[in-house]
C-alpha positions as CSV (number, residue, x, y, z in Angstrom):
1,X,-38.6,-4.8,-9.8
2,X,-36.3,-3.2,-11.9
3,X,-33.1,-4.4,-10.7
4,X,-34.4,-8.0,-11.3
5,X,-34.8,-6.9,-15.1
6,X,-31.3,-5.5,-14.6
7,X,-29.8,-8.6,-13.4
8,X,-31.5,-10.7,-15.9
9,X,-29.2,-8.3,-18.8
10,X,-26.1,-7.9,-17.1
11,X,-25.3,-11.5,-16.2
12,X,-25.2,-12.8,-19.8
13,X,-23.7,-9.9,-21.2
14,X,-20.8,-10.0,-18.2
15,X,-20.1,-13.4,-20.1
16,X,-18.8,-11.8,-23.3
17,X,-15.9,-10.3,-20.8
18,X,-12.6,-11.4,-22.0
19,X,-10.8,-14.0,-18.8
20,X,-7.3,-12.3,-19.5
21,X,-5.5,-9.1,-18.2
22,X,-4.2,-8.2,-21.6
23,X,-7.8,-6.1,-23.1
24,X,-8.3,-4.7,-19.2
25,X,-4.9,-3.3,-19.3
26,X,-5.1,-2.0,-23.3
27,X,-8.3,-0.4,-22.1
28,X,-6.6,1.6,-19.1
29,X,-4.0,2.6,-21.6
30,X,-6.3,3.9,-24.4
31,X,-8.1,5.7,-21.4
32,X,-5.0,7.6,-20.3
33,X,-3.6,8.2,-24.1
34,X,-7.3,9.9,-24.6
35,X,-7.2,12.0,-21.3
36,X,-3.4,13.1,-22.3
37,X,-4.8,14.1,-25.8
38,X,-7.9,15.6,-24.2
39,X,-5.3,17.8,-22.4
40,X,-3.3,18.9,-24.5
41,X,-6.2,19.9,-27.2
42,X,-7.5,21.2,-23.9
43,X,-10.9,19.6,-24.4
44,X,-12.6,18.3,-21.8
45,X,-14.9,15.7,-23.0
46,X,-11.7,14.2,-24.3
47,X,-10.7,14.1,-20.4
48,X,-13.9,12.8,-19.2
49,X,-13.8,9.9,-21.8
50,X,-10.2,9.2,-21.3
51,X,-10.7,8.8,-17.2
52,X,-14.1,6.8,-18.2
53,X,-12.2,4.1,-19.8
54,X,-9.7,4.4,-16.8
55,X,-12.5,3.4,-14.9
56,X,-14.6,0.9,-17.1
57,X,-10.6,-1.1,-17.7
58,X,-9.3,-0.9,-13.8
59,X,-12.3,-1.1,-11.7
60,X,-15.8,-1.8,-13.4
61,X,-15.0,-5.0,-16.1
62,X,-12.8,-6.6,-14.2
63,X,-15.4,-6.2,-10.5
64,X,-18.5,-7.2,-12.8
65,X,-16.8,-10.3,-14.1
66,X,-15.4,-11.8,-10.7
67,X,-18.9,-11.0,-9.2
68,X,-20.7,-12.7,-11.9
69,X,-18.2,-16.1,-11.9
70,X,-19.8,-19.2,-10.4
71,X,-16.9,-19.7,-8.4
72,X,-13.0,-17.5,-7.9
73,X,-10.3,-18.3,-9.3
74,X,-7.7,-19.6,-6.9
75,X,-4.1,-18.4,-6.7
76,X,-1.7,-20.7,-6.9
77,X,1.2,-20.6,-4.9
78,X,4.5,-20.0,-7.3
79,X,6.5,-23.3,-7.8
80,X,9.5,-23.7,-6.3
81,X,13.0,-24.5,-8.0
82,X,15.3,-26.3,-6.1
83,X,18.8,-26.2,-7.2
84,X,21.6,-27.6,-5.7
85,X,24.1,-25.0,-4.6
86,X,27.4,-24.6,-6.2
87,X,30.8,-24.5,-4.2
88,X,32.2,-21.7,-4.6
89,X,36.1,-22.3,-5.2
């Protein structure tokens, strides 16, 4: 009962989810530049917030938007260049 009413709020909001690496990866690195500061002021909600954001940028966003995609994204294989070798003299 309730995780029906769950699904019905998470899967439109796991639509706003950006579909690039660049705001996971500024996420993970605002999460480790709070946890250093919450070291070195040695406060440890600071930490905690810092290894939260860790987890929300490298784990949690990106798992909750390739659950909620109608169908994967498929890896393409990387083109090949074919050059003609050069004789060496």
């Amino acid at each position: 009962m309730i995780i029906g009413a769950v699904l019905d709020l998470v899967l439109p909001l796991a639509s706003l989810l950006p579909h690039s690496a660049g705001p996971y990866i500024a996420l993970v690195l605002i999460g480790f530049a709070v946890g250093i500061l919450g070291h070195l002021s040695s406060a440890r909600w600071l930490v905690a917030a810092g290894v939260i954001l860790i987890f929300l940028g490298a784990l949690l966003f990106p798992l909750a938007l390739n659950l909620t995609e109608e169908s994967p994204r498929s890896l393409d294989a990387p083109k090949e260049s074919v050059q003609p070798l050069e004789a060496v003299p």
